[in-house]
Structures are given as C-alpha cells and as structure tokens.
N, C-alpha and C positions, 0 to 999 in steps of 0.2 A: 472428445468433449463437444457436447450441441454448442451454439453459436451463443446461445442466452440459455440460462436456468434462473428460473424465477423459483424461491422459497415464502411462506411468512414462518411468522415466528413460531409456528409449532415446530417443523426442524431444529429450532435453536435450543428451545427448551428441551429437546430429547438428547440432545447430546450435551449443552452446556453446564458446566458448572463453575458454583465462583470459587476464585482462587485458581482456576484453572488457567494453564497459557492455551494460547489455539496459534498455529497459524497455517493460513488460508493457503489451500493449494491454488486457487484463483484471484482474480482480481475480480473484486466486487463494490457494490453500491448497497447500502443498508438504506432506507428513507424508513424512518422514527415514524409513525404518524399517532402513537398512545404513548403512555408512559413513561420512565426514561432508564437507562443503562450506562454505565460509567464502565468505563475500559482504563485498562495501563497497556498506553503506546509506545513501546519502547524504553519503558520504565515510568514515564509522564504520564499519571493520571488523566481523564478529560470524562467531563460527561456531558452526556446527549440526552435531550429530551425533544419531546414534542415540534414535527418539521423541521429536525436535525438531520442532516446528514453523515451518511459516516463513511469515511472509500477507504474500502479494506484492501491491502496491498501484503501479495505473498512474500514481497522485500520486510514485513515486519514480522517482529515476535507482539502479540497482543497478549492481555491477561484479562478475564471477566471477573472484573472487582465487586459487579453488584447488579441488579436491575430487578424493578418491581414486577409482581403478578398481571399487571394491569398494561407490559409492555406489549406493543402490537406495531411488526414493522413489515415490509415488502425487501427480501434481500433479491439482488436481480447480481448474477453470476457471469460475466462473457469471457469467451475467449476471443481475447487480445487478437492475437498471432492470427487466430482465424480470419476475425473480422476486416484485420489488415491485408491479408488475401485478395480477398471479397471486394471490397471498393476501397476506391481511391482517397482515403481517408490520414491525413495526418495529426497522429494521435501527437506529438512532440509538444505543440502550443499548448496543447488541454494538457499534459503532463509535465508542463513546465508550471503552467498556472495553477496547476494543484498541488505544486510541490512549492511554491511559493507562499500559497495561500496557508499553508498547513505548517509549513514552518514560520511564518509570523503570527499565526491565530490560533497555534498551540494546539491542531488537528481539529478546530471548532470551524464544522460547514453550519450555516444557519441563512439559507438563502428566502428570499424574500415572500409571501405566503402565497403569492401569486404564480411565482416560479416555481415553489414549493410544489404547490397544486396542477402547476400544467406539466411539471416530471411525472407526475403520480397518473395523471391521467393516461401519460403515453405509456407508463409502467402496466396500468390496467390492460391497455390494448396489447402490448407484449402478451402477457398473462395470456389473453384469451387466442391469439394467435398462434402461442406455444401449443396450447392445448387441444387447437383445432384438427377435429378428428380428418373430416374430409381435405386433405391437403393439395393446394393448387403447386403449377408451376412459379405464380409470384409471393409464395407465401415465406421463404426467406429474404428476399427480397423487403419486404412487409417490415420484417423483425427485424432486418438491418437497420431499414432506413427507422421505425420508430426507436430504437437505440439510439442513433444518431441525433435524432430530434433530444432525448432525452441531456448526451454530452451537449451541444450547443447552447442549450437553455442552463445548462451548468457552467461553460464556458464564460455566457453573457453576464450570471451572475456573478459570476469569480471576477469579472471586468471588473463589474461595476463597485466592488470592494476593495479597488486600488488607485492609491492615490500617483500623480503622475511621475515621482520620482521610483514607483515599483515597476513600473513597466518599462526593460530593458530594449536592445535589440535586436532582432530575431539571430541574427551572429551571435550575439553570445547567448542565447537560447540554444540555440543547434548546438556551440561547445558543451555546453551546459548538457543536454540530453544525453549527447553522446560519451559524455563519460560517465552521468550514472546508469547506462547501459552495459557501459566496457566495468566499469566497477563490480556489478554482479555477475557480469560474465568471466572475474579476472581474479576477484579478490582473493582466493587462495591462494594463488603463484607468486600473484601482482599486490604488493603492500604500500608503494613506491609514488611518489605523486610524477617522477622520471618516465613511465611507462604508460601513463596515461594524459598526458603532455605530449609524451614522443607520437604517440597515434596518432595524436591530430596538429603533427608538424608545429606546435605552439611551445613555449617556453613555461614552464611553471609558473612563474608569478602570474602569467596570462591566464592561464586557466585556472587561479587561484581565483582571479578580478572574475573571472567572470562566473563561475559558480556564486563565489561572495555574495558580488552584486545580483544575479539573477534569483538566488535563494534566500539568502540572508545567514546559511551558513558554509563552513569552510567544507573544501570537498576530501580534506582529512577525516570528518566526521562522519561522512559516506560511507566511506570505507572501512574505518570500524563497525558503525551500525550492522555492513555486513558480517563482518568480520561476530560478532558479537550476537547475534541473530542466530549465524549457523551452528553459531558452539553452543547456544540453547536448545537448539534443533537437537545436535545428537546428542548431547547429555540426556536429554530428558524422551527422548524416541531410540535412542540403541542402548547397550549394553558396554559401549565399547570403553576400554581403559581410557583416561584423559590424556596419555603419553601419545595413545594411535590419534584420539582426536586434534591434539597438538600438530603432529605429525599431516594431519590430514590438512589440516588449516594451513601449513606452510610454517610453520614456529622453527625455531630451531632448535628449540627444548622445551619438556615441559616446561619448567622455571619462566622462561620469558612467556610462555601462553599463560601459566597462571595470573602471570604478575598484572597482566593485558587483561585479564580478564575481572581481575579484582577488582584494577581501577574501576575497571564501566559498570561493574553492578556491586560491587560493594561487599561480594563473597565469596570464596572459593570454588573452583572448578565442583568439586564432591560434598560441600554445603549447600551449593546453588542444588543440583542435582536431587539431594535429599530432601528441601525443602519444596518442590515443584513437583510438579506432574502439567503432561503436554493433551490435551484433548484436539479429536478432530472432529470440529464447531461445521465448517463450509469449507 
C-alpha cells in the first residue's frame, strides 16, 4: 500500500450504498467540504456536514445511513505502519486525542474554518504530489511531511476543544495506547482485563483509572467493540457456521457467543446476518 491514497467522492458513490456496513481496510480522513452524510459508528448514528471531519478507523464496523447527491469530500487514506517506518513520528498523543475526542463528542470532528481550510489546502498539495508524473528523490519526503502538517493542525485543534480536567498525563496516555493496541492485537484469545494489566506490569483497577480517565470509557467496552466488530466482519463477508465463528472468537460455545452478541446489537448471530450486507466502501 502507497504512503497516502487520496479519493473524492466519486470512489464513494461507486461503491456505496445505504443500509450498507463498510469497514475500512485503512485508516482514513474524510474532510466533508459539500453536503452532508450520516453514518452508524458502531451502532451510533452521527452525521456530518459541511467542514466536518470524519477518521475512519479499520477498528470500526460503519453503516451508510444516508447522504445527499450534492455530497463532495476529499478522503485522503495512509498507511499508519509505513509512515511510522519513515520518520520519527509519534502517532500515541494524536491517537489518544482522537479517541478522546470521539468518545465524548459522539465521533463529531468539527474543527475551526480556519483549520478547516489550512487541512484542505495541505490535502490539495498531497493530491497533486501523489500524482506527480516526474518524480524526484524528495517527493515522499514531500508527502510525508505534508501529512504531517495536516495531523498537527488536527492535533492543535483537538487541544483546543478541551477543557483542562480532559487532558490527562502522558503515563496514562502511553497505558492507555497500549492497551488498545494489545486489545486488537489480543482480543480473540485475550477477553480478560488480567492479561492486558499483566503486560504492562499494572494492576487492573490501574489500568481501569487510567483508560476511564483518558477516554471517558471503561476498557471493558474496547474490547467488546472488538469483539463485536469482528463477528460482523465474518458473518456478513464469509459463509461460515456461527459455531466456527464462535469458535474463532474464543467463545466457549455458541450459546455464550450468541448471548454476547445479542446484548451489543440487539439480534441474533443469523438475524443480524440476514438483515445486513457488508460493502467495501475504502
């Protein structure tokens, strides 16, 4: 995968549809700049309009509830893993900040129209950087560092929409990060708040305080999300019995996978299934 893939919205409409789930083999930035689009984040409706942002995250199951003819956005696509290669960049603060942000404002980015417009600008020069035929030796270089500019002007604004008892520190940031790290790297084996505690030498109620307090929710809730994400995932993208997906997830039976599963969406493993269909959106 290239460093950045930039889309608009004609990509989107050629594949999307509503009622559809999508979820995103990459981590991505949508910036809204026409119309507006209403998504289901993890079951939570939110919709986005005009100088909205949206960061699409392949940890979620999304659903495309609706968005009008007149919608026109820039989705701009990086690989993470690469980019953290490549320079000395620590993604942890931005991804603690956007996971804060997102769970107290209900996935609502809406940054200021100034920051709005100086993301968009560096977004344009990406654009035309990507697509530059004659390529030099500093032209990822180029597209690094304009990515970069784009997180930091996200970064500053995400500050600046917190008030002083949100902003934690940086210790329990780092606990915080690295367990919803270890959670998707874990969650089928690992159910256990025991095992993701034990990692980082901390006691459970520690790492309870500190996820709490750094996100605003319990890191129980992480951990279903995955949990719940992936059994939408192959229900609705394989074939497979609910017994082997059970089985795959770490359950000990169906019975207890179903009964997990009914709480968090409110329907049967083979109801859910039948009522959905899974599209791939970006």
């Amino acid at each position: 995968m290239p460093l950045i893939k930039i889309f608009n919205e004609k990509l989107f409409f050629e594949k999307a549809q509503r009622e559809s789930l999508f979820r995103p083999s990459g981590f991505s930035i949508l910036f809204i700049t026409e119309g507006d689009i209403e998504l289901e984040i993890n079951g939570e409706p939110v919709i986005f309009d005009k100088e909205h942002l949206v960061l699409i995250s392949p940890r979620n199951i999304y659903k495309l509830k609706n968005y009008n003819e007149s919608l026109k956005m820039h989705i701009v696509i990086h690989n993470r893993a690469a980019i953290r290669e490549i320079i000395n960049f620590d993604f942890n603060r931005y991804e603690v900040y956007q996971t804060i942000y997102a769970e107290k404002n209900h996935n609502i980015f809406k940054p200021s129209k100034i920051a709005f417009e100086q993301m968009l600008q560096q977004v344009n020069l990406l654009d035309y950087y990507n697509k530059k035929s004659n390529t030099t030796p500093w032209q990822n270089k180029i597209i690094t560092n304009l990515f970069l500019s784009i997180i930091y002007i996200l970064i500053d604004s995400l500050i600046e929409n917190f008030h002083d008892e949100d902003l934690v520190t940086s210790r329990k940031e780092e606990i915080t990060i690295q367990f919803i790290d270890a959670v998707y790297l874990n969650f089928r084996s690992e159910k256990n708040l025991k095992f993701y505690a034990g990692q980082q030498n901390i006691s459970i109620k520690y790492l309870s305080i500190c996820v709490k307090e750094t996100t605003g929710t319990p890191p129980t809730t992480f951990i279903a999300n995955a949990l719940i994400n992936e059994a939408k995932t192959l229900l609705l993208s394989t074939d497979k019995m609910v017994s082997t997906i059970s089985d795959e997830l770490g359950f000990s039976d169906q019975y207890s996978f179903g009964k997990f599963f009914k709480k968090h969406t409110h329907l049967s493993p083979n109801h859910y299934r039948k009522k959905n269909f899974l599209v791939d959106t970006i």
